[in-house]
PyMOL Python script that loads the backbone (N, CA, C, O; Angstrom):
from pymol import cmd

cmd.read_pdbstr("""\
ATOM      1  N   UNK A   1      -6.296   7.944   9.431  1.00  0.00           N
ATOM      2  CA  UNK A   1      -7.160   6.925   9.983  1.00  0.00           C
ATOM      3  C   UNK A   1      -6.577   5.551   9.658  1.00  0.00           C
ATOM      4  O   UNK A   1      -6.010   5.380   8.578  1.00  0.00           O
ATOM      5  N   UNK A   2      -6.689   4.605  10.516  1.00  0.00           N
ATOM      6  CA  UNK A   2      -6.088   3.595  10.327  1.00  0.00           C
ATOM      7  C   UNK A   2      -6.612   2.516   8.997  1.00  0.00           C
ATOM      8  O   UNK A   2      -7.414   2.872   8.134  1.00  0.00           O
ATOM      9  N   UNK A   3      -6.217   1.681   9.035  1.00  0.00           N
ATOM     10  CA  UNK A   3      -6.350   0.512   7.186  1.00  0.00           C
ATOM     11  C   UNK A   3      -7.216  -0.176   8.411  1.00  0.00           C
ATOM     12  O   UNK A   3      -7.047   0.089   9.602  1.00  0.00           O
ATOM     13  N   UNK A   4      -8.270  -1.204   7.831  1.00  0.00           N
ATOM     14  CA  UNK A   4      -8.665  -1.986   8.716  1.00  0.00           C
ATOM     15  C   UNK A   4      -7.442  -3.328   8.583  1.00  0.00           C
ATOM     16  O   UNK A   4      -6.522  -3.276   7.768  1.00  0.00           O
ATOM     17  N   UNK A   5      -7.603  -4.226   9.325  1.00  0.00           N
ATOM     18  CA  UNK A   5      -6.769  -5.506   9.382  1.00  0.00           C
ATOM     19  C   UNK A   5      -7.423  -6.125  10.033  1.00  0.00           C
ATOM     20  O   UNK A   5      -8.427  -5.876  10.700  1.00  0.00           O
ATOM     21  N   UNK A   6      -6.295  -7.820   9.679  1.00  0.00           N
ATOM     22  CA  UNK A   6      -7.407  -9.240   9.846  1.00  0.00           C
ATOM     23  C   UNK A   6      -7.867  -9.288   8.909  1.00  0.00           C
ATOM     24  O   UNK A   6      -7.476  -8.694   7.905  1.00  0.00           O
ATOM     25  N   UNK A   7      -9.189 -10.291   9.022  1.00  0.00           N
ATOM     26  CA  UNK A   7      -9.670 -10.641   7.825  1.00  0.00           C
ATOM     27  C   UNK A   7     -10.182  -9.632   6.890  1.00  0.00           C
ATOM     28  O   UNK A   7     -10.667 -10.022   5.828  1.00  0.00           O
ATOM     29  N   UNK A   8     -10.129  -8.329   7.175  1.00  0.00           N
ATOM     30  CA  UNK A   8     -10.228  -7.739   5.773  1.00  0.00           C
ATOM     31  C   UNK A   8      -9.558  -7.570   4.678  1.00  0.00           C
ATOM     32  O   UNK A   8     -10.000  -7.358   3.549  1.00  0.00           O
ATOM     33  N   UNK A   9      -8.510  -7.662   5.017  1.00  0.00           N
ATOM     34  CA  UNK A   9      -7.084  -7.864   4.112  1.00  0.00           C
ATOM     35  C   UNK A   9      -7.368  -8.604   3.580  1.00  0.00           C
ATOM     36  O   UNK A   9      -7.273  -8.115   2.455  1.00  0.00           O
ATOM     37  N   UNK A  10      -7.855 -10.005   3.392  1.00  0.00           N
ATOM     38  CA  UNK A  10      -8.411 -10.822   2.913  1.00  0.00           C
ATOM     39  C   UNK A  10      -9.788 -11.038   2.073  1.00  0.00           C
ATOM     40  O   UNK A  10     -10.142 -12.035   1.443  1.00  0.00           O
ATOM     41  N   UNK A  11     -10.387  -9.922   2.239  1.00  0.00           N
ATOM     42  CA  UNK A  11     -11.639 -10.067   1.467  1.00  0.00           C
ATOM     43  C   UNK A  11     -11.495  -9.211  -0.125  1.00  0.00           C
ATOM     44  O   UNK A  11     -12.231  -9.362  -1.100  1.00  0.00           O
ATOM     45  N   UNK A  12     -10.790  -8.671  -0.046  1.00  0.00           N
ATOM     46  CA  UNK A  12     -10.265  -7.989  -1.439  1.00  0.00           C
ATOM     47  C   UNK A  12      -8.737  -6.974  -1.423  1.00  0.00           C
ATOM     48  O   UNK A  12      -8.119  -6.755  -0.382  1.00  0.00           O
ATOM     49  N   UNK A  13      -8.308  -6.427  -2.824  1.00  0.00           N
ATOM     50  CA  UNK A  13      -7.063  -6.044  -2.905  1.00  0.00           C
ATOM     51  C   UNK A  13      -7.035  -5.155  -1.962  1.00  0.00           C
ATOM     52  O   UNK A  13      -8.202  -4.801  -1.794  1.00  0.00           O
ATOM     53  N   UNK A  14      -6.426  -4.663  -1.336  1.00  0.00           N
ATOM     54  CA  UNK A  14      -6.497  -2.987  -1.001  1.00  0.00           C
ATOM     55  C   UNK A  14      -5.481  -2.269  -1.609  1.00  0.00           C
ATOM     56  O   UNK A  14      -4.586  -2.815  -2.254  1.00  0.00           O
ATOM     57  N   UNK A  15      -5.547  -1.394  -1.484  1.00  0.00           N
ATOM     58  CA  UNK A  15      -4.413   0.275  -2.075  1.00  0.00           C
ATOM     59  C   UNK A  15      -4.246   1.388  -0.708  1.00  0.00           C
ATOM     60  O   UNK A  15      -5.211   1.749  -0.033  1.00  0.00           O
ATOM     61  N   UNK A  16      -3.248   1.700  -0.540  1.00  0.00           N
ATOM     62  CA  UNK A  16      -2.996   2.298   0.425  1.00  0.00           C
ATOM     63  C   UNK A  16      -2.075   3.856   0.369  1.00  0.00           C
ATOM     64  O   UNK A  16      -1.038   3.600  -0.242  1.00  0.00           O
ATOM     65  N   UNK A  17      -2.085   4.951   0.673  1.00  0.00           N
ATOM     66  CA  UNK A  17      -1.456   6.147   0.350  1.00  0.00           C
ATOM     67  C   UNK A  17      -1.068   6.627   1.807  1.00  0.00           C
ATOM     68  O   UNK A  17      -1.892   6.849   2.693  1.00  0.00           O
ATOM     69  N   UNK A  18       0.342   6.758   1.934  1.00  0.00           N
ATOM     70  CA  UNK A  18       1.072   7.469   2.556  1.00  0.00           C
ATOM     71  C   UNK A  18       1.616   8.366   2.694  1.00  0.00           C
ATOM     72  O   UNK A  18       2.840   8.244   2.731  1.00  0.00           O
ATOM     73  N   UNK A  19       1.192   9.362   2.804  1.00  0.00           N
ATOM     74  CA  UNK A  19       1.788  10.685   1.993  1.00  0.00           C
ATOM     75  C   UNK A  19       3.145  10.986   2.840  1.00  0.00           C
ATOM     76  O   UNK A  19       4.084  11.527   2.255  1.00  0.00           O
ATOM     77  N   UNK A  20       3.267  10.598   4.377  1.00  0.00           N
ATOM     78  CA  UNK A  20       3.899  11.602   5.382  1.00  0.00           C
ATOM     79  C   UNK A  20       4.985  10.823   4.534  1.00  0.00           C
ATOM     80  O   UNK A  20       5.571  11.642   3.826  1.00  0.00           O
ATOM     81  N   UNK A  21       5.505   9.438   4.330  1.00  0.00           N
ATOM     82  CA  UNK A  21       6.406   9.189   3.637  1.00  0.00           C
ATOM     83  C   UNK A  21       6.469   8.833   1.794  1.00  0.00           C
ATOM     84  O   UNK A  21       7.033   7.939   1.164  1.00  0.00           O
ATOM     85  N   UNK A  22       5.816   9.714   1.470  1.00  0.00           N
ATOM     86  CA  UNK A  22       5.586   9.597   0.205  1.00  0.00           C
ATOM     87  C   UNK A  22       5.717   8.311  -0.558  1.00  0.00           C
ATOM     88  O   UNK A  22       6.678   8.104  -1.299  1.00  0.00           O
ATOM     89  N   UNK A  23       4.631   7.346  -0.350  1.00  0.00           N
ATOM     90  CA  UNK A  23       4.919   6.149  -0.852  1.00  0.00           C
ATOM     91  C   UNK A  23       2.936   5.306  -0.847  1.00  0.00           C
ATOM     92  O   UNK A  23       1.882   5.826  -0.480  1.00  0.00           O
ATOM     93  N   UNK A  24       3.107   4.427  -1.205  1.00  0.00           N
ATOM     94  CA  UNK A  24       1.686   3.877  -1.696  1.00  0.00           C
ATOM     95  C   UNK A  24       2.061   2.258  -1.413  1.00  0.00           C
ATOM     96  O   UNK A  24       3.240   1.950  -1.238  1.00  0.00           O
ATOM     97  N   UNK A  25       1.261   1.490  -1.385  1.00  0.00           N
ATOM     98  CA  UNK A  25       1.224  -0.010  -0.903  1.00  0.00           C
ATOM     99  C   UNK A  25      -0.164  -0.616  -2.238  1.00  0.00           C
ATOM    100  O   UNK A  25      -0.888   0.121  -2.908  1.00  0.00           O
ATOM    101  N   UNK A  26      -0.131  -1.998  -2.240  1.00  0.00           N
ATOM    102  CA  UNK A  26      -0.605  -2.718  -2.654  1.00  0.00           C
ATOM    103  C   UNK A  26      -0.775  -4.318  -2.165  1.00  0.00           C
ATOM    104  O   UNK A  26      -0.003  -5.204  -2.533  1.00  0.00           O
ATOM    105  N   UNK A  27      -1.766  -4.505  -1.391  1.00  0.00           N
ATOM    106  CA  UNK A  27      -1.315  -6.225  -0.992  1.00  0.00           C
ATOM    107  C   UNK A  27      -3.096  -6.542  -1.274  1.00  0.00           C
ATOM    108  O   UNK A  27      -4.212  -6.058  -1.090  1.00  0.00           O
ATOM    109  N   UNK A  28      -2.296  -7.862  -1.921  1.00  0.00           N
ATOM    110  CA  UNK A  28      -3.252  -8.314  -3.147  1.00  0.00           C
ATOM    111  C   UNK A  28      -3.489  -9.574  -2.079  1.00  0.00           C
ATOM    112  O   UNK A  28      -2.643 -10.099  -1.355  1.00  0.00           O
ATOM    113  N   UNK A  29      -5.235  -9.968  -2.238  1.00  0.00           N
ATOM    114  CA  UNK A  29      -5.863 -10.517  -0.641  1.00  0.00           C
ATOM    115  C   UNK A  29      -5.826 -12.071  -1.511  1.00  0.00           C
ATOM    116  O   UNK A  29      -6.058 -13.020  -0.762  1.00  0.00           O
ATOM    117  N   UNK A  30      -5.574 -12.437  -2.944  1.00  0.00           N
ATOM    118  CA  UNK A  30      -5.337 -13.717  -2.608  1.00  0.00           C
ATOM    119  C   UNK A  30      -4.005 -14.341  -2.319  1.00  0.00           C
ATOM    120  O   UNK A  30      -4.000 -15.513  -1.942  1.00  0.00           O
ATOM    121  N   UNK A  31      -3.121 -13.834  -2.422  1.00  0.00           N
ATOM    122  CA  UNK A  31      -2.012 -14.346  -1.765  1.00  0.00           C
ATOM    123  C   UNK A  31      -1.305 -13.512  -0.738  1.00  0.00           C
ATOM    124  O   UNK A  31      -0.330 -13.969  -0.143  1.00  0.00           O
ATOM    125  N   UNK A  32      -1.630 -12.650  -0.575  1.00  0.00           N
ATOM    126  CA  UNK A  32      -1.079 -11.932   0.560  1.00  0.00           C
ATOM    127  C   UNK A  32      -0.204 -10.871   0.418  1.00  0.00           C
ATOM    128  O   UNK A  32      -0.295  -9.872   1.132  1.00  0.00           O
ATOM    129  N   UNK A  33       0.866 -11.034  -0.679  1.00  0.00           N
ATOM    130  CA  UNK A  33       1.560 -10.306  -1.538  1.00  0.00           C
ATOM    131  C   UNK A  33       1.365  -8.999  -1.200  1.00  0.00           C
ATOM    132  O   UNK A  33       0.192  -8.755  -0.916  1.00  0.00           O
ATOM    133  N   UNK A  34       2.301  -7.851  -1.119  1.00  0.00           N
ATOM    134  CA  UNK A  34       2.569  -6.862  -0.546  1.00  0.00           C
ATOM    135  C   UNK A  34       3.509  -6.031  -1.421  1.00  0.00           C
ATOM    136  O   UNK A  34       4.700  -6.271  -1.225  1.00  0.00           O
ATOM    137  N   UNK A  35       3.241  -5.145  -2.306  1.00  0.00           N
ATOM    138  CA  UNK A  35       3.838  -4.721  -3.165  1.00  0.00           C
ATOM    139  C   UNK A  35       4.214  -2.869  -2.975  1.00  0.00           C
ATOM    140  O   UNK A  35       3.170  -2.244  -2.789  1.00  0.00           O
ATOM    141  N   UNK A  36       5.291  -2.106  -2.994  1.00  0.00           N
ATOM    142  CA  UNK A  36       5.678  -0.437  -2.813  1.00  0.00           C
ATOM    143  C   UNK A  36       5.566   0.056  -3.923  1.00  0.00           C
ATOM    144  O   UNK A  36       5.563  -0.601  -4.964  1.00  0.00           O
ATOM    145  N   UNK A  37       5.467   1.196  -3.851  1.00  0.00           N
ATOM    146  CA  UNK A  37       5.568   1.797  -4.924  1.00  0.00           C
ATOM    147  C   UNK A  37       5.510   3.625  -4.259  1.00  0.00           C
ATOM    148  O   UNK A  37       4.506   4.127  -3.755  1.00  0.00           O
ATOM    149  N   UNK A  38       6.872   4.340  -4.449  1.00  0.00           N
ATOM    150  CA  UNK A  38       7.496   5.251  -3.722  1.00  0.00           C
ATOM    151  C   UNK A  38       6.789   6.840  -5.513  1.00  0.00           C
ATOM    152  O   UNK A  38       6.882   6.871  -6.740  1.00  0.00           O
ATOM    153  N   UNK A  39       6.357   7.499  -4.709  1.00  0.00           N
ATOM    154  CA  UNK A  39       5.780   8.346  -5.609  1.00  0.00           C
ATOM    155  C   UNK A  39       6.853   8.753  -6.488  1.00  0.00           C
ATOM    156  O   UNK A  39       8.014   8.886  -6.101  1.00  0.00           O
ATOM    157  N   UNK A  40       6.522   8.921  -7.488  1.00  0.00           N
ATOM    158  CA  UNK A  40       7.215   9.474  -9.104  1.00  0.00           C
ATOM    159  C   UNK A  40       8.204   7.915  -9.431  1.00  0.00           C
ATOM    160  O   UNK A  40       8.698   7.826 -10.555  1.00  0.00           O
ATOM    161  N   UNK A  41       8.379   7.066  -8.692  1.00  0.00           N
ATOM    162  CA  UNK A  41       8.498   5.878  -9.285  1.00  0.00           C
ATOM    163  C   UNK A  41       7.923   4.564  -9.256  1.00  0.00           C
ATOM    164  O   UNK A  41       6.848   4.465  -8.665  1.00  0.00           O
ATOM    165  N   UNK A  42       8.556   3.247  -9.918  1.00  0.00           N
ATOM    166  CA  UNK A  42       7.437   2.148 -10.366  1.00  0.00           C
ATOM    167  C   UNK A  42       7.462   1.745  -9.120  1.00  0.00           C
ATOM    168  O   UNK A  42       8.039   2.143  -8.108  1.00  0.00           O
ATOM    169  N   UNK A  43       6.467   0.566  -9.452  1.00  0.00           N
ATOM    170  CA  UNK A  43       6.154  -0.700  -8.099  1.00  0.00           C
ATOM    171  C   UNK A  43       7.235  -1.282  -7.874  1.00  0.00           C
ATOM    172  O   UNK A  43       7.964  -1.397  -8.859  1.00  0.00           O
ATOM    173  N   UNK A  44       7.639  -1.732  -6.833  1.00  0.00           N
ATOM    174  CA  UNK A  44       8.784  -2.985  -6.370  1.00  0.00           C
ATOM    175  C   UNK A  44       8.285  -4.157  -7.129  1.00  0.00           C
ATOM    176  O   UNK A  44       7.147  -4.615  -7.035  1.00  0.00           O
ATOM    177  N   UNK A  45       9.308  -4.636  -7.947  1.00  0.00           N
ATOM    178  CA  UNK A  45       9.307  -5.835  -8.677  1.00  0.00           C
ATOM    179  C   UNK A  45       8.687  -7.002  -7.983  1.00  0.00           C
ATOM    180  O   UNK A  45       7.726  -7.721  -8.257  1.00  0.00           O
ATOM    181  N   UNK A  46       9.600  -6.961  -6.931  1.00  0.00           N
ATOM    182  CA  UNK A  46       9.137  -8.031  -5.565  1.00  0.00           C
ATOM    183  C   UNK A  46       8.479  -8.121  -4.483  1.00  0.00           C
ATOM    184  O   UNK A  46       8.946  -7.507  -3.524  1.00  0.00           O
ATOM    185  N   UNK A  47       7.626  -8.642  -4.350  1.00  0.00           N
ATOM    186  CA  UNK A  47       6.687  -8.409  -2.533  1.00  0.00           C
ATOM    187  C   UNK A  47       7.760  -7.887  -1.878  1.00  0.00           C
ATOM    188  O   UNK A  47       8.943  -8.172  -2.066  1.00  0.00           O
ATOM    189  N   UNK A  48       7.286  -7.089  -1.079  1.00  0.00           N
ATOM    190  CA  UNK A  48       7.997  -6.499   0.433  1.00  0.00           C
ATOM    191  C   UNK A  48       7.443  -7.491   1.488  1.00  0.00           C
ATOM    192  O   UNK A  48       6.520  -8.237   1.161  1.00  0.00           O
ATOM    193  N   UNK A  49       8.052  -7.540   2.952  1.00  0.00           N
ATOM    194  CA  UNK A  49       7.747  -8.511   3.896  1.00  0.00           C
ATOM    195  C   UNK A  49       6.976  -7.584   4.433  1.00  0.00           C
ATOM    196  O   UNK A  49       7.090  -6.361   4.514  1.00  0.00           O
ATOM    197  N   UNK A  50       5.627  -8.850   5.031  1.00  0.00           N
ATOM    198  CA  UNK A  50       4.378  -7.888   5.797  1.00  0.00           C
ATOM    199  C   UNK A  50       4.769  -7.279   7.080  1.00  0.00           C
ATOM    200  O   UNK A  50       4.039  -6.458   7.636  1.00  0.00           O
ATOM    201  N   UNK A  51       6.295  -7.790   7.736  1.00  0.00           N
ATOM    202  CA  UNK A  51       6.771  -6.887   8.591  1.00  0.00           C
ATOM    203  C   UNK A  51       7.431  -5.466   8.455  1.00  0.00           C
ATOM    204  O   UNK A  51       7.788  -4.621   9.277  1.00  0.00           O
ATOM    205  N   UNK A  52       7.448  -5.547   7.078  1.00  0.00           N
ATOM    206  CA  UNK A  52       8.172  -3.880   6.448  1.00  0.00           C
ATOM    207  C   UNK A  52       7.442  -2.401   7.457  1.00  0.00           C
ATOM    208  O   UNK A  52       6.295  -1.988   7.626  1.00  0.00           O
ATOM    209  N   UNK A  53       8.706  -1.997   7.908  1.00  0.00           N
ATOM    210  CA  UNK A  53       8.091  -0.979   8.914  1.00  0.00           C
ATOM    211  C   UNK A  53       7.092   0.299   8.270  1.00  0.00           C
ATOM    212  O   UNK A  53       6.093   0.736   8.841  1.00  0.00           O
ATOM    213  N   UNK A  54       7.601   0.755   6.997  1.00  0.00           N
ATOM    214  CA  UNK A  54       7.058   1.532   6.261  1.00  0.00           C
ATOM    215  C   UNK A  54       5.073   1.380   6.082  1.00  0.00           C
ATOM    216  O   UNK A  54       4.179   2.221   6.173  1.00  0.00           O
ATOM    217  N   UNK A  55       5.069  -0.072   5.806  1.00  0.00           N
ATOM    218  CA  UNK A  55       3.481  -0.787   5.531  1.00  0.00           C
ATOM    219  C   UNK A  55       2.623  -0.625   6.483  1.00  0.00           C
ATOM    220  O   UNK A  55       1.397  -0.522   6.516  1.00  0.00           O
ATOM    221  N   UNK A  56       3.875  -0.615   7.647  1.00  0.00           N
ATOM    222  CA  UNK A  56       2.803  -1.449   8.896  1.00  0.00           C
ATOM    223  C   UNK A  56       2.589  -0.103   9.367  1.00  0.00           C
ATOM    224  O   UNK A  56       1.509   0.078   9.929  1.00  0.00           O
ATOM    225  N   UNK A  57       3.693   1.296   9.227  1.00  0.00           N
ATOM    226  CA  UNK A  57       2.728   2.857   9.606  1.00  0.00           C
ATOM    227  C   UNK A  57       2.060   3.258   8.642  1.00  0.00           C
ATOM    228  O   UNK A  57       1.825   4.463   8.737  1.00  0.00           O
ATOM    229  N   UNK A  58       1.641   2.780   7.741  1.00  0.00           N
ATOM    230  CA  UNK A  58       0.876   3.411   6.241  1.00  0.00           C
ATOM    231  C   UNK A  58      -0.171   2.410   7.024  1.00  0.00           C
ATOM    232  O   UNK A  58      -1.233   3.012   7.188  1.00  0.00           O
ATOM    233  N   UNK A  59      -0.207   1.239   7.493  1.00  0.00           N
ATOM    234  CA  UNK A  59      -1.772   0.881   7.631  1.00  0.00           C
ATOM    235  C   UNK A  59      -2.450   1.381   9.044  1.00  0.00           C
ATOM    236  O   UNK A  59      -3.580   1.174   9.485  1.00  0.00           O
ATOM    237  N   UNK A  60      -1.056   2.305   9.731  1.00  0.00           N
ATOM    238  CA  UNK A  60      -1.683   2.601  11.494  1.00  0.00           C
ATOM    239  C   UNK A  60      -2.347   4.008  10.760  1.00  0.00           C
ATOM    240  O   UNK A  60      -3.567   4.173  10.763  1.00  0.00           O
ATOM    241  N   UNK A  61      -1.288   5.135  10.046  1.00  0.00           N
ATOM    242  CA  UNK A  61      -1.585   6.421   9.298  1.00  0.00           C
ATOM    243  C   UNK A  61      -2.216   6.953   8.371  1.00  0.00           C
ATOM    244  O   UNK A  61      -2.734   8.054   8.181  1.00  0.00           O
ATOM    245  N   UNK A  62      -2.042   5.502   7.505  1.00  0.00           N
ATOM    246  CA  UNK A  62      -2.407   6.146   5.575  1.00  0.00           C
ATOM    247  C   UNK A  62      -3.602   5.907   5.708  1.00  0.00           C
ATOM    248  O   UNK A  62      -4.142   5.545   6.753  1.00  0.00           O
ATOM    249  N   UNK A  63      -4.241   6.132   4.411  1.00  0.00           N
ATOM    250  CA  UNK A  63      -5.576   5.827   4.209  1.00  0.00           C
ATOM    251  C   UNK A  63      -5.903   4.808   2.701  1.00  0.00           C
ATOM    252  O   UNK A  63      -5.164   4.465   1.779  1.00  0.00           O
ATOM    253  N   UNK A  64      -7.099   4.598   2.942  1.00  0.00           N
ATOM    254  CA  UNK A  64      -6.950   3.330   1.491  1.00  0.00           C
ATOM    255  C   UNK A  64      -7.536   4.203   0.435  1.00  0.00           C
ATOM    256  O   UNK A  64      -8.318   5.145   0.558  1.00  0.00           O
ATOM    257  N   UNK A  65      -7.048   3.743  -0.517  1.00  0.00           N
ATOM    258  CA  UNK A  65      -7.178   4.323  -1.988  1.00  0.00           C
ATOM    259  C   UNK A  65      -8.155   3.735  -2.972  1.00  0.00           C
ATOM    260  O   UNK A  65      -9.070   3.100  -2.447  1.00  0.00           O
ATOM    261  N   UNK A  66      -8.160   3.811  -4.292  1.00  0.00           N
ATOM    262  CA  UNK A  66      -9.023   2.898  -5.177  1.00  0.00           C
ATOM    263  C   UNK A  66      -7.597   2.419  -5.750  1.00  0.00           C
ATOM    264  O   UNK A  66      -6.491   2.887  -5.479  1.00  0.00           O
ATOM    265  N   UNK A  67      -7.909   1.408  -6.576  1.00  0.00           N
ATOM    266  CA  UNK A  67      -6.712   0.604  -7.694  1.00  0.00           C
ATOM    267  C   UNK A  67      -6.505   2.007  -8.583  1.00  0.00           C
ATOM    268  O   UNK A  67      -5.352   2.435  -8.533  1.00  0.00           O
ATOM    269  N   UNK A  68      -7.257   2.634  -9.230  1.00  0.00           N
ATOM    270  CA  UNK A  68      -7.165   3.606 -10.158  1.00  0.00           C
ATOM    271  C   UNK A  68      -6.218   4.725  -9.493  1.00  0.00           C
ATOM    272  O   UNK A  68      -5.282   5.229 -10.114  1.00  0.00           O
ATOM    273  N   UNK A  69      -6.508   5.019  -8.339  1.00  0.00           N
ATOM    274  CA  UNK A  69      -5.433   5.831  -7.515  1.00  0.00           C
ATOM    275  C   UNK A  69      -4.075   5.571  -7.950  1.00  0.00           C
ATOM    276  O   UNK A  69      -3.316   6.117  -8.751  1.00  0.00           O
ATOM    277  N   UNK A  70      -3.991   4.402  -7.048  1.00  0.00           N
ATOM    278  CA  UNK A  70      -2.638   3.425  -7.528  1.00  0.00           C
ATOM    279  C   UNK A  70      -1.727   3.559  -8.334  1.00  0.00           C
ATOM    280  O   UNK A  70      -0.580   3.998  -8.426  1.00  0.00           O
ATOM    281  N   UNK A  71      -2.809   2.891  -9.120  1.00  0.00           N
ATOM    282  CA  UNK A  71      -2.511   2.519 -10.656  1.00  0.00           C
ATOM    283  C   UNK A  71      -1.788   4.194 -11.314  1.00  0.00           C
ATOM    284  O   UNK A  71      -0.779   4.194 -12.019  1.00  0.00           O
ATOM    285  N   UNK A  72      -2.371   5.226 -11.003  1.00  0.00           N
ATOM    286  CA  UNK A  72      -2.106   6.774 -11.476  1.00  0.00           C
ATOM    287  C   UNK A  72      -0.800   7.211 -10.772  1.00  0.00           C
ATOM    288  O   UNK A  72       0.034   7.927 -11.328  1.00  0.00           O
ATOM    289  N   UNK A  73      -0.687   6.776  -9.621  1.00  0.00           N
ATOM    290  CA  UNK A  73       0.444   7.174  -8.806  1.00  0.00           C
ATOM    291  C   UNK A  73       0.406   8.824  -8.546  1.00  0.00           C
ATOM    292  O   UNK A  73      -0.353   9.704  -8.951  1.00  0.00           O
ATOM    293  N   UNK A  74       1.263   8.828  -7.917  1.00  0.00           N
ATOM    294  CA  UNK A  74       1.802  10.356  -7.460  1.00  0.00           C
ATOM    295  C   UNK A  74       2.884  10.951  -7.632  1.00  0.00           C
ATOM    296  O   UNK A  74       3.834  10.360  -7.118  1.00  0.00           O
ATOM    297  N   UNK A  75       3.181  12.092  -8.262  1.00  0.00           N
ATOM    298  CA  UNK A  75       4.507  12.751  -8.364  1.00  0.00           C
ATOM    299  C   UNK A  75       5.484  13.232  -7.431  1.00  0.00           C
ATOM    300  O   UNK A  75       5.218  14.277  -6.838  1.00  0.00           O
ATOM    301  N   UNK A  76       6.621  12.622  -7.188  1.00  0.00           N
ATOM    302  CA  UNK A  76       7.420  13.108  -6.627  1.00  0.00           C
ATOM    303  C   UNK A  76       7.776  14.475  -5.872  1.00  0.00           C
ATOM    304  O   UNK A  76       8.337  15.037  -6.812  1.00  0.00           O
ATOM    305  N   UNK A  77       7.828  15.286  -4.942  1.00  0.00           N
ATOM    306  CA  UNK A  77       7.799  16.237  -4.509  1.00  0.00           C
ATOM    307  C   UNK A  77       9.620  16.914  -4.125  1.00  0.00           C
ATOM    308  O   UNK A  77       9.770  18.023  -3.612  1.00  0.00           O
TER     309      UNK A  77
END
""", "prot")
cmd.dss("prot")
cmd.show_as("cartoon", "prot")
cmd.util.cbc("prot")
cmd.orient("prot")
């Protein structure tokens, strides 16, 4: 099911899980900031660009998560 977008992105963090490409998102709604994090390893040090193709099918495919999700991650397969 799709992520909502627009101003919801904006009203708080979201968390996002992708499984088909095993990977998870983070974009934090006061600055916009857009952060990966690929299962069994850490977060990207650095924002990813909100055009990153990976983000933009995790928000048409994935589904949103809690921070605690996140935060727990997923093991590598």
């Amino acid at each position: 099911m799709a992520i909502r977008t627009g101003e919801y992105l904006n009203t708080k963090d979201v968390y996002i899980d992708y499984p088909f490409e095993d990977v998870m998102f983070r974009r934090m709604s006061e600055d916009g900031a857009i952060y990966r994090k690929f299962y069994g390893e850490e977060e990207s040090a650095d924002p990813i660009s909100a055009d990153n193709r990976l983000f933009n099918e995790a928000l048409l495919s994935g589904s949103e998560i809690t921070q605690e999700e996140y935060e727990l991650g997923k093991p590598s397969e």
